[in-house]
MIZADREN-250845 format. One record per residue (C-alpha): residue in three letters; x, y, z. Coordinates in steps of 0.1 Angstrom, whole numbers, plus 2048, in hexadecimal, padded with zeros to 3 digits. Example, Ala and Ser with C-alpha at 12.3 -4.5 7.8 and 13.67 -1.06 7.14 Angstrom:
MIZADREN-250845
ALA87B7D384E/SER8897F5847/
end
This chain:
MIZADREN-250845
UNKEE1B8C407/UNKEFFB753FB/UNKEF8B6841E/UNKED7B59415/UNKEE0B4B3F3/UNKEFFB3B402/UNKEE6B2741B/UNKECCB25401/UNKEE7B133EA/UNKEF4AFC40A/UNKECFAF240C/UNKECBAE73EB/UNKEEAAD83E8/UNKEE1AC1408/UNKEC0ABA3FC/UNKECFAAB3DA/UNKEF1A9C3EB/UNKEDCA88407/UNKECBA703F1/UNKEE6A683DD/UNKEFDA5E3FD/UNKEDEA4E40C/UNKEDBA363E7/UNKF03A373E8/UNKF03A2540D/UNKEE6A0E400/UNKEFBA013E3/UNKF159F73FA/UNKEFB9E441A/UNKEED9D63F6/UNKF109C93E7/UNKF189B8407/UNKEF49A6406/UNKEF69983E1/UNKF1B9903EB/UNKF1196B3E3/UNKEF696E3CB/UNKF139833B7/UNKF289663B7/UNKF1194A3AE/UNKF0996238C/UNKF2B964385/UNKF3193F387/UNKF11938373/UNKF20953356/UNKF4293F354/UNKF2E91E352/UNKF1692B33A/UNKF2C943325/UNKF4E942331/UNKF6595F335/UNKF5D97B335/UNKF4997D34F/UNKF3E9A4351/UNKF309B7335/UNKF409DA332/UNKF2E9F931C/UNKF2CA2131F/UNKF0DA2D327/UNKEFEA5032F/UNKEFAA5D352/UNKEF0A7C364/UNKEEBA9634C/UNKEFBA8232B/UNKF16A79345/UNKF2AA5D332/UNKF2EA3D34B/UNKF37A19347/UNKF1CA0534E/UNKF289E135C/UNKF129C135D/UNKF1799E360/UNKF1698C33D/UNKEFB97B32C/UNKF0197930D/UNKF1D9692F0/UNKF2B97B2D7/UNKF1C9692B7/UNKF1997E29A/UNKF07976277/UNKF1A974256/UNKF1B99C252/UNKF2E99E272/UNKF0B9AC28B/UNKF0099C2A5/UNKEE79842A6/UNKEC89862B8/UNKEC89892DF/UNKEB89662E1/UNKECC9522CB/UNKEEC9622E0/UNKED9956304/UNKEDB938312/UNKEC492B32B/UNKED693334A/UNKEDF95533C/UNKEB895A334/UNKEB0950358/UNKECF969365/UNKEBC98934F/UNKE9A97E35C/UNKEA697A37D/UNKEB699E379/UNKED598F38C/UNKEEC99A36F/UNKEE69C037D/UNKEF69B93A2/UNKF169CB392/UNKF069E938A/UNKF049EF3B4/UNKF2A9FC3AF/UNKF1AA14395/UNKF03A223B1/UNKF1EA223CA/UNKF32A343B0/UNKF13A4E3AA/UNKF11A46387/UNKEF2A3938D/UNKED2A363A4/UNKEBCA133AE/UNKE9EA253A0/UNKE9FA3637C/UNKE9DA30356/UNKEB0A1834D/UNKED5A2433E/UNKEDAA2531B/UNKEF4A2B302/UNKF02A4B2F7/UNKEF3A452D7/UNKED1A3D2DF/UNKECDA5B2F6/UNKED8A712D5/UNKEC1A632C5/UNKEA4A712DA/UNKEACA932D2/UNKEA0AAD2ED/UNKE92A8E304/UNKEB4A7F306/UNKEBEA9B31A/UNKE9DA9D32E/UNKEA3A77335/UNKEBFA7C342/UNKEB9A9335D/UNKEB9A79373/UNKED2A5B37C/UNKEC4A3B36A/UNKEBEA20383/UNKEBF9FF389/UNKE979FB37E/UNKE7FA13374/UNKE5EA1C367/UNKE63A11347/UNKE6E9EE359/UNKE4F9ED36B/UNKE379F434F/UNKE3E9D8331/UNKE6A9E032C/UNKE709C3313/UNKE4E9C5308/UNKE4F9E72FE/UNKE5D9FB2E0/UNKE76A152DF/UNKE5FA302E0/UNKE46A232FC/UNKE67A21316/UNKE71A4730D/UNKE4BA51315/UNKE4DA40336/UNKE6FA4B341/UNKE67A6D339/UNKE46A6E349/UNKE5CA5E366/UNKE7AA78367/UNKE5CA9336A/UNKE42A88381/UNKE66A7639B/UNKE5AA733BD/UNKE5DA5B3DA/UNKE38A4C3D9/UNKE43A453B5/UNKE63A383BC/UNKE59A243D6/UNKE3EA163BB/UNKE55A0C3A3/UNKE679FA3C0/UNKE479E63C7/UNKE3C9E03A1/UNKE699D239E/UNKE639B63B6/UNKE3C9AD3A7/UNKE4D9AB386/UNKE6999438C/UNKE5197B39F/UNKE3497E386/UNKE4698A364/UNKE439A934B/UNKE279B2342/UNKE1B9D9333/UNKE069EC346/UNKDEE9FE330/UNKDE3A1D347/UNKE07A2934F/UNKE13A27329/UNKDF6A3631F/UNKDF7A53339/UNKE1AA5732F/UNKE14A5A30A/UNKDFFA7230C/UNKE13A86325/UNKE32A8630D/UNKE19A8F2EF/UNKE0DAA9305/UNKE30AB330A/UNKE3DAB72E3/UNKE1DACD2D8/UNKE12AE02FC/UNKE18AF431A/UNKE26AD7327/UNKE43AD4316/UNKE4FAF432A/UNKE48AE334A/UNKE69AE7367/UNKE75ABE36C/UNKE68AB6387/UNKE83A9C38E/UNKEA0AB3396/UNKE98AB53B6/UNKEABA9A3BD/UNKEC3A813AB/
end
């Protein structure tokens, strides 16, 4: 009987270990290829902004894992008279802006993959804070590794609120699969050639399947994206 569990166990372990090396050697065939892009973003942050040139902040992993999430910089440090920071855009400059739209400010977070702190596909990682905040769907949102992009990215990010990326990455973190995945993959590379833009039927969907969640049967349903992370 202990027999069978032990193999049982091995299985399962394999099954969640395999993906993880397979994104892990990914990472590194992925840092060698944006070698050069990385480099030309760093020079463009010490033009633009000077030193220094990575922005540094904990954010939470795996299970409310605490990480530090690295990117390259985009932004100064100008504050109002109260001491807070001013808005994102007056803190941008235009090669910065072009740098976040570009998404070339994220090649760092590849060591954060090879690290397995994080995955390429995901919700996006937020701070400790933020995932409090969501009470009960914290946790559930972080069932998963955040990623590189995700469905929330795909579906409007920066034109959404608060509220409308939670309903997405939860939908996402419960309905994980390759084809889906694989999607978001697809919908990454449309957006950066053709922009953000919200895609009503997914948001939508995924309202209504969070809604469904908080009041119904379905907030009892098994994760379906611990299968694999």
């Amino acid at each position: 009987m202990f027999a069978g569990t032990d193999k049982e166990f091995g299985v399962q372990a394999a099954r969640v270990a395999a993906p993880a090396l397979f994104q892990r050697a990914v990472a590194l065939l992925a840092l060698l290829v944006v070698a050069l892009p990385a480099l030309l973003t760093a020079s463009l942050v010490w033009v633009a902004l000077g030193r220094p040139l990575l922005f540094r902040q904990e954010r939470s992993g795996l299970t409310l894992r605490p990480f530090v999430l690295v990117k390259f910089r985009t932004m100064h440090d100008r504050r109002d008279a109260d001491g807070l920071p001013l808005p994102d855009r007056q803190r941008e400059t235009p090669i910065t802006r072009w740098i976040r739209r570009a998404r070339l400010d994220e090649i760092p977070q590849l060591l954060a993959i090879l690290a397995g702190d994080m995955n390429f596909i995901g919700p996006r990682p937020l701070k400790p804070e933020t995932i409090a905040s969501f009470g009960s769907l914290g946790e559930v949102r972080c069932r998963v590794r955040p990623g590189l992009t995700g469905w929330a990215q795909v579906n409007g990010n920066t034109r959404l609120t608060n509220s409308e990326k939670l309903a997405l990455d939860i939908w996402y973190v419960e309905h994980r699969s390759a084809s889906l995945d694989a999607r978001i993959l697809f919908l990454t590379v449309v957006t950066l050639l053709g922009g953000e833009r919200v895609r009503t039927q997914p948001l939508a969907l995924a309202e209504a399947y969070l809604a469904a969640r908080s009041t119904g049967p379905a907030a009892n349903l098994p994760p379906n994206g611990e299968r694999r992370t």
